[in-house]
N, CA, C and O of each residue as an XYZ file, in Angstrom:
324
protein
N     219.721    224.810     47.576
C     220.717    224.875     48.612
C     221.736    223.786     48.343
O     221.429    222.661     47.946
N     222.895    224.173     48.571
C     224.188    223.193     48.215
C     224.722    222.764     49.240
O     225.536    223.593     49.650
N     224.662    221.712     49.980
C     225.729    221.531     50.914
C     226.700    220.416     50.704
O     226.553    219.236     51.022
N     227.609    220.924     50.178
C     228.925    220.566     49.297
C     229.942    219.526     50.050
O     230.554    218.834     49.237
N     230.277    219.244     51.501
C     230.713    218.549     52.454
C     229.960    217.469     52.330
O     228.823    217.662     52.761
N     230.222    215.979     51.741
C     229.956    215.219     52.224
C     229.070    214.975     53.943
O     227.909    214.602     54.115
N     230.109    215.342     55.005
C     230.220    215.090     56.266
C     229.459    216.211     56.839
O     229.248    216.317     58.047
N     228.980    217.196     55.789
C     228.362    218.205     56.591
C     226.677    218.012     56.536
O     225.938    217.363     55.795
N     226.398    219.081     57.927
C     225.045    219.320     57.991
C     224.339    220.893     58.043
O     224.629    221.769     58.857
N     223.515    220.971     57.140
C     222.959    222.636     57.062
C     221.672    222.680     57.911
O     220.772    222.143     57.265
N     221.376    222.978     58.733
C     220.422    222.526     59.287
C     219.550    224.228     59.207
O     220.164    225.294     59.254
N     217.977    224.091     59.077
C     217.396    225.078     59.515
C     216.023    224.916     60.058
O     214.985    224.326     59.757
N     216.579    225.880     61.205
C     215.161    225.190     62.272
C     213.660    225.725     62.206
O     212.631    225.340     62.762
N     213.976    226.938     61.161
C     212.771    227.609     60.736
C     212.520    228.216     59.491
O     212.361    229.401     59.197
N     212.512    226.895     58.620
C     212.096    227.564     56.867
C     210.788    227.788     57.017
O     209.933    227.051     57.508
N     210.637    229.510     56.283
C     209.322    229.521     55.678
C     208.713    228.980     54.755
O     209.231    228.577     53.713
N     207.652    228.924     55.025
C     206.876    228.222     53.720
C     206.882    229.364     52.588
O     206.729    230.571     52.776
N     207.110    228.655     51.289
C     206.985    228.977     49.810
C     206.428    228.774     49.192
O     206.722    227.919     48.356
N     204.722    229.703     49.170
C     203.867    229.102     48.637
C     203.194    229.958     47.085
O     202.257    229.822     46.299
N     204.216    230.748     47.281
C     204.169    231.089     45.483
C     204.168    230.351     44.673
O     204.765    229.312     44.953
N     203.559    230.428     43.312
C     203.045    229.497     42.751
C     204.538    228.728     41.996
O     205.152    229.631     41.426
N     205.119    227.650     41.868
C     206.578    227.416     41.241
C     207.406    227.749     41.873
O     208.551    227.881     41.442
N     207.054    227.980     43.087
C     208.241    227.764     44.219
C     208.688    227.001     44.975
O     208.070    226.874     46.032
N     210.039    226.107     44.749
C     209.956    224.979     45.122
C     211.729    225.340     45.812
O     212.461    226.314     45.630
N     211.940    223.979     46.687
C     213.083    223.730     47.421
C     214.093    223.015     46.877
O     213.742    221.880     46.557
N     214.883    223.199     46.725
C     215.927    221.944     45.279
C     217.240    221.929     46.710
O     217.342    222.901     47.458
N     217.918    220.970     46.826
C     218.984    220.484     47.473
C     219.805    219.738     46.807
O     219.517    218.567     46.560
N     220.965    220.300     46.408
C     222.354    219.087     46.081
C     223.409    219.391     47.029
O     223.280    220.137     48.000
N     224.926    218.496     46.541
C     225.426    218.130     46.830
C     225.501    216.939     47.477
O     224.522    216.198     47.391
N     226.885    216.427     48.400
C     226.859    215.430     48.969
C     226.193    215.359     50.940
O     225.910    214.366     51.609
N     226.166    216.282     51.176
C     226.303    216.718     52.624
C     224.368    216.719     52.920
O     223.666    216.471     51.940
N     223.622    217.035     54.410
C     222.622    216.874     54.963
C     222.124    218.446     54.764
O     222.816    219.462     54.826
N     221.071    218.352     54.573
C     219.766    219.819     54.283
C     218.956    219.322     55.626
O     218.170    218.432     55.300
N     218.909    219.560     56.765
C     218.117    219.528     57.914
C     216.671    221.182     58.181
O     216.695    222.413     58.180
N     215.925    220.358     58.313
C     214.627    221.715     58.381
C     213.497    220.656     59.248
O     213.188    219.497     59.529
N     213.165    222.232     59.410
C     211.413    222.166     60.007
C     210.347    221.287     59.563
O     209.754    220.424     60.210
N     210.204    221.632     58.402
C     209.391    221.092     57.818
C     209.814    221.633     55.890
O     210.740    222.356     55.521
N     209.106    221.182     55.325
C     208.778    221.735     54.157
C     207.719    222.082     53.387
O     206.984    221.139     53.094
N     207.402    223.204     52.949
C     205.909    223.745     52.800
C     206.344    224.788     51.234
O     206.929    225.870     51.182
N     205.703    223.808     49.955
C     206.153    224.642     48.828
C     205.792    224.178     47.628
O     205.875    223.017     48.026
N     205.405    224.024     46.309
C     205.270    223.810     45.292
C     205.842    222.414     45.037
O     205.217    221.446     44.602
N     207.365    222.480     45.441
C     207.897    221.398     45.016
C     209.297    221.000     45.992
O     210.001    221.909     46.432
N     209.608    219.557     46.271
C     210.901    219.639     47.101
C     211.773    218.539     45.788
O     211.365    217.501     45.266
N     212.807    219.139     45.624
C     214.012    218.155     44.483
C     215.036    218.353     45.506
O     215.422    219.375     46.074
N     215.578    216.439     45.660
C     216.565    216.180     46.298
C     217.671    216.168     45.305
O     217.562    214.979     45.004
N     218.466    216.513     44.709
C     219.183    216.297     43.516
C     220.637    215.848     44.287
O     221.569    216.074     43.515
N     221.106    215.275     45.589
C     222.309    214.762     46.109
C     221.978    215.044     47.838
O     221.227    215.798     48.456
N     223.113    213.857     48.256
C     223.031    214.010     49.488
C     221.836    213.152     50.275
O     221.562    211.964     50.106
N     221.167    214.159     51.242
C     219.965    213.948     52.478
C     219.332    214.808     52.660
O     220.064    215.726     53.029
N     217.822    215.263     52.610
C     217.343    215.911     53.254
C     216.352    215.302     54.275
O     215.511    214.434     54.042
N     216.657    216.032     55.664
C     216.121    215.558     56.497
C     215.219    216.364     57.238
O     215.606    217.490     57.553
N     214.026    215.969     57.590
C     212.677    216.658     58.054
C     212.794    216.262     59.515
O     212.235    215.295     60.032
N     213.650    217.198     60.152
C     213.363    216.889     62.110
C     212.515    216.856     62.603
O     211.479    217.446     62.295
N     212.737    215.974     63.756
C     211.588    215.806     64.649
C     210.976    217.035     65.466
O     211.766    217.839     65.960
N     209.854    217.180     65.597
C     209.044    218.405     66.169
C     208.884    218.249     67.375
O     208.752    219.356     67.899
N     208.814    217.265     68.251
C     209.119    216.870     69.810
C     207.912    217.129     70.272
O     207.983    217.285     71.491
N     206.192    217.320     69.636
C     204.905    217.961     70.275
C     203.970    216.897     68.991
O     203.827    217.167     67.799
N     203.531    215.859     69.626
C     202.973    215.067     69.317
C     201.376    215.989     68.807
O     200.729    216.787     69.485
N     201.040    215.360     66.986
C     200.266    216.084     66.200
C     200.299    217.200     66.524
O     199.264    217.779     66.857
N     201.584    217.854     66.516
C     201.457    219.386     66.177
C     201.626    219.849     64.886
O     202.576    219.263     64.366
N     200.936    220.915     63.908
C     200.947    221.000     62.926
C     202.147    221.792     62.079
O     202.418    221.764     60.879
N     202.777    222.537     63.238
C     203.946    222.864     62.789
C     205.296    222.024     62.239
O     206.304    222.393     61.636
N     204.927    220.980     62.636
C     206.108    220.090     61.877
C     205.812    219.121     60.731
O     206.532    218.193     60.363
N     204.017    219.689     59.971
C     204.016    218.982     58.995
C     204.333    219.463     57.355
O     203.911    220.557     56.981
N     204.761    218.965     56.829
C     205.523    219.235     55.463
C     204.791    219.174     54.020
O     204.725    218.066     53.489
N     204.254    220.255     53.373
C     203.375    219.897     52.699
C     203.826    220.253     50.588
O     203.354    221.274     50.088
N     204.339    219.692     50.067
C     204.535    219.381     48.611
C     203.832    219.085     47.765
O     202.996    218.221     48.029
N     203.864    219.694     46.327
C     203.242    219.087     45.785
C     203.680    218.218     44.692
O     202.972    217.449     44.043
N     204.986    218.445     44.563
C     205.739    217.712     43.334
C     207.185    217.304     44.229
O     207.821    218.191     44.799
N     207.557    216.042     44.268
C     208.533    215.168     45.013
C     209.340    214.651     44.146
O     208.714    213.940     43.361
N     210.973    214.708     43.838
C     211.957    214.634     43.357
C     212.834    213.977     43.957
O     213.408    214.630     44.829
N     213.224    212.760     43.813
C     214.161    212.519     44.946
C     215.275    211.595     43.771
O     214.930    210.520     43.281
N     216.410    212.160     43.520
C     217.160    211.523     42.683
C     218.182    210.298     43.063
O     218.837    210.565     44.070
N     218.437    209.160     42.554
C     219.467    208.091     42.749
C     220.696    208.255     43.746
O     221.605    209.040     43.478
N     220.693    207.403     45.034
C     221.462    207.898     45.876
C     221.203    208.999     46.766
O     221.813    209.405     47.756
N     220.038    209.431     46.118
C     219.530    210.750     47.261
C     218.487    209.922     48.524
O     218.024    208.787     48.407
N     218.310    210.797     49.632
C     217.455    210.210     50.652
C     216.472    211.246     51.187
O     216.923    212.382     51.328
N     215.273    211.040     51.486
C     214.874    212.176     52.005
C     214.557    211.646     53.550
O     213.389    211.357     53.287
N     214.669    211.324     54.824
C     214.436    211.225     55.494
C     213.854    212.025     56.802
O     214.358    212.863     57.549
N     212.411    211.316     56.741
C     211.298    212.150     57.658
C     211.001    211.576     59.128
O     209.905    211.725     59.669
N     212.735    210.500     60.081
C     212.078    210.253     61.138
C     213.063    211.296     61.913
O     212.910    211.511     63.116
């Protein structure tokens, strides 16, 4: 997913999980990747922010994010509060 705006935000409040085998989530540009959670092979930050929102339901399991290979490139952020 590209979100190309600096100043922008893509937000999605309900990614499915991708749990085919080598299926992973890749994010560039300069701009914010906002989601649910993340549930997939692999997450690559390659620019920008991706950000894992808050779930608002204390240990609920729907807002936990599960990877198995983590990419997070120079200048990239992944932020999970």
């Amino acid at each position: 997913m590209n979100v190309e705006q600096a100043g922008s935000t893509l937000t999605i409040s309900n990614l499915q999980p991708t749990f085919l085998a080598g299926a992973g989530v890749a994010k560039s540009g300069p701009g914010t990747l906002a989601v649910n959670n993340v549930r997939a092979d692999s997450l690559a930050v390659h620019g920008g922010k991706v950000q894992v929102l808050a779930n608002g339901t204390t240990n609920n399991p729907a807002g936990t994010s599960v990877v198995k290979s983590l990419t997070i490139d120079a200048g990239s952020t992944l932020d999970l509060t």
